[in-house]
C-alpha positions as CSV (number, residue, x, y, z in Angstrom):
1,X,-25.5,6.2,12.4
2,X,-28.1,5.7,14.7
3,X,-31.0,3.5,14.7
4,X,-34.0,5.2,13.1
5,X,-31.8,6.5,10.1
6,X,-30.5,2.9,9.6
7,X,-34.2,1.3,9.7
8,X,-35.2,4.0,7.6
9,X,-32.7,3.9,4.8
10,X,-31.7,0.8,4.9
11,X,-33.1,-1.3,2.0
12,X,-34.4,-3.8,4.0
13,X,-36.3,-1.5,5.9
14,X,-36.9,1.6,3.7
15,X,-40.8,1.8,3.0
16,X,-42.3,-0.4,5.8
17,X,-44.4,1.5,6.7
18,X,-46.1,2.9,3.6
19,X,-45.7,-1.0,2.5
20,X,-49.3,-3.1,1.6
21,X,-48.5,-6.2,4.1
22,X,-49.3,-8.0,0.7
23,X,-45.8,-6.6,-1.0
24,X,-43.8,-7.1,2.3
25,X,-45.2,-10.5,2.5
26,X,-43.9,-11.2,-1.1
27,X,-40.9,-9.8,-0.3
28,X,-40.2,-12.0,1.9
29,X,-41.2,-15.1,0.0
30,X,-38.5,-13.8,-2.8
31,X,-35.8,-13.4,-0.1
32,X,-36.1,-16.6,1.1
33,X,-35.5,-18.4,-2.1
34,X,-31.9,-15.9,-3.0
35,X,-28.8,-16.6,-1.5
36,X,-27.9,-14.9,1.8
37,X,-25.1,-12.3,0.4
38,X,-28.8,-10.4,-0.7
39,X,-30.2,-10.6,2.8
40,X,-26.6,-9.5,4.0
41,X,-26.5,-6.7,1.7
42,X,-29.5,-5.7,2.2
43,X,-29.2,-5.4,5.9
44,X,-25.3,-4.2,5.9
45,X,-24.3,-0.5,7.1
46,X,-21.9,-0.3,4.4
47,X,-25.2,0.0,1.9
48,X,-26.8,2.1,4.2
49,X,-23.8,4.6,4.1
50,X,-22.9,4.4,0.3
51,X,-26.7,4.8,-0.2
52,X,-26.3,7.8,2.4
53,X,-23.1,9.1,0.1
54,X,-24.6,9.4,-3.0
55,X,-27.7,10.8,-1.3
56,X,-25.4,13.7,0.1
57,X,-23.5,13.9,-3.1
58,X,-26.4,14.5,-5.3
59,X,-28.2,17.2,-2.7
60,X,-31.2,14.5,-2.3
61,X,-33.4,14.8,0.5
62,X,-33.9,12.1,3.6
63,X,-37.3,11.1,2.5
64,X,-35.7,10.7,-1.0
65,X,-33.3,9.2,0.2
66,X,-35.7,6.3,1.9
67,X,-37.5,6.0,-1.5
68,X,-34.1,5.4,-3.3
69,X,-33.1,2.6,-0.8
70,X,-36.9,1.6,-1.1
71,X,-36.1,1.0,-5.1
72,X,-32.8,-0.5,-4.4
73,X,-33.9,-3.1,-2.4
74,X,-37.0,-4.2,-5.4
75,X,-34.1,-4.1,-7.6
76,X,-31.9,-6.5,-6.0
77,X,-34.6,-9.1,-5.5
78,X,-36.4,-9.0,-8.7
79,X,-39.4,-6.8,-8.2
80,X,-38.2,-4.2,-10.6
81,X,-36.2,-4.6,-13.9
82,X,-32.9,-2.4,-13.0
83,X,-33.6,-0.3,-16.7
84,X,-36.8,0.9,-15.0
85,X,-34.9,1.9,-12.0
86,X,-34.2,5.2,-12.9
87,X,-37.7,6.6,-14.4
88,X,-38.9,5.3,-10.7
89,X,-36.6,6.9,-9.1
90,X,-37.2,10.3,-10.8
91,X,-41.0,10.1,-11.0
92,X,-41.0,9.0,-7.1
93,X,-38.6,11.6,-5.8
94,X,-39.1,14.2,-8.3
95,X,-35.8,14.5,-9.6
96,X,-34.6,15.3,-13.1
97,X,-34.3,12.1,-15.4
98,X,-30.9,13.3,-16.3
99,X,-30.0,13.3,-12.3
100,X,-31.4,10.1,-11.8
101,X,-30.1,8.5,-14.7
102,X,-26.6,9.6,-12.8
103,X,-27.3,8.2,-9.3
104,X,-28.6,4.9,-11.1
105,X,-25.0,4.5,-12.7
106,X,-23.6,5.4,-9.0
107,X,-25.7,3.1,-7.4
108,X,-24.8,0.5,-9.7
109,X,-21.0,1.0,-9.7
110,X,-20.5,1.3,-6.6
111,X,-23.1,0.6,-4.2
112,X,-24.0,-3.2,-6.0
113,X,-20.6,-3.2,-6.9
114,X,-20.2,-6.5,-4.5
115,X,-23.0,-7.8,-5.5
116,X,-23.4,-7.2,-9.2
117,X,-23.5,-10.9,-10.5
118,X,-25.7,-12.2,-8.2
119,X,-28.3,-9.0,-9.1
120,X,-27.8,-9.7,-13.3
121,X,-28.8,-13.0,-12.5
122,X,-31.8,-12.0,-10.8
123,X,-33.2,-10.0,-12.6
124,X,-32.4,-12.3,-15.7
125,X,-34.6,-15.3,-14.2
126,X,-36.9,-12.6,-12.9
127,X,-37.5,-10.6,-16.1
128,X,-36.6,-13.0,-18.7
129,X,-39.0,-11.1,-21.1
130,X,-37.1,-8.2,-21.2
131,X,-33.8,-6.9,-22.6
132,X,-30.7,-8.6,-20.5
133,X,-29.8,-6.1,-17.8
134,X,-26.4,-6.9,-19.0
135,X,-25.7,-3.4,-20.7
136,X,-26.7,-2.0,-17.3
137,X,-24.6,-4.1,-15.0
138,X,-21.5,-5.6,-16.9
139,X,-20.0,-8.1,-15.9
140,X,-17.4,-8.3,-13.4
141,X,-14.2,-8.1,-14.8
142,X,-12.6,-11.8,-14.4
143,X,-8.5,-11.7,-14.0
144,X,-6.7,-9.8,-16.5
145,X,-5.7,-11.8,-19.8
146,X,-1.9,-13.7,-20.1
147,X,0.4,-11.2,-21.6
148,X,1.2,-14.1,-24.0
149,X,-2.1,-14.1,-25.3
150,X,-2.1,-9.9,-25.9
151,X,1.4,-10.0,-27.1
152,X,2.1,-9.8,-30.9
153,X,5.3,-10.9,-32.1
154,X,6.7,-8.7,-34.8
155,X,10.5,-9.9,-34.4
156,X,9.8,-13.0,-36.1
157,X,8.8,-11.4,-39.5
């Protein structure tokens, strides 16, 4: 990938330059205070290209594209509750709320798939008001239960 795709869709950089220097300055001040897998993610290739996947795979444009990185990277620091996510994302690249209701679910299973605890509890502290984003990002499944525990003796009667 070269350069000016990756500054332009990657999250960290998607929207600098239509950015108030107000909002970049505050989105730095929330960056600082969330632990460093965020700033990692934000800056990694691997986002940029699963980003760049279900940008391909749903026929979306580049400069859609750079808005949906844009909205991924509010998402992931608490600038915009992940239920909203989608309504932005059609309303700002003029998709179908249908479509963008399906890249949202993408996005979420498999582009924050690494970092999906971290973002719940985000946007928990940051939108305590609302509904938990829990229904939208489950929890990551923890190891699978003892087969003692799911086993059901029927010998025994």
């Amino acid at each position: 990938m070269d350069t000016l795709n990756y500054l332009r869709w990657s999250p960290f950089f998607a929207g600098i330059t239509q950015e108030p220097p107000a909002l970049r300055a505050r989105f730095f001040e929330r960056l600082a205070k969330l632990p460093p897998t965020i700033n990692d993610f934000l800056l990694a290739e691997t986002t940029v290209i699963s980003l760049q996947t279900i940008a391909a795979q749903q026929s979306l444009t580049t400069d859609q594209l750079e808005v949906m990185a844009y909205l991924v990277r509010r998402v992931v620091v608490g600038e915009l509750f992940v239920q909203d996510f989608p309504a932005s994302l059609s309303e700002r690249c003029q998709i179908p709320a249908d479509q963008a209701r399906t890249i949202t679910t993408q996005i979420i299973t498999e582009t924050l798939a690494p970092i999906k605890d971290t973002v719940r509890a985000i946007q928990q502290q940051s939108f305590q008001s609302q509904p938990a984003p829990s229904s939208v990002l489950p929890p990551t499944p923890s190891a699978a239960p003892s087969p003692q525990g799911n086993t059901l003796n029927l010998r025994g009667k």
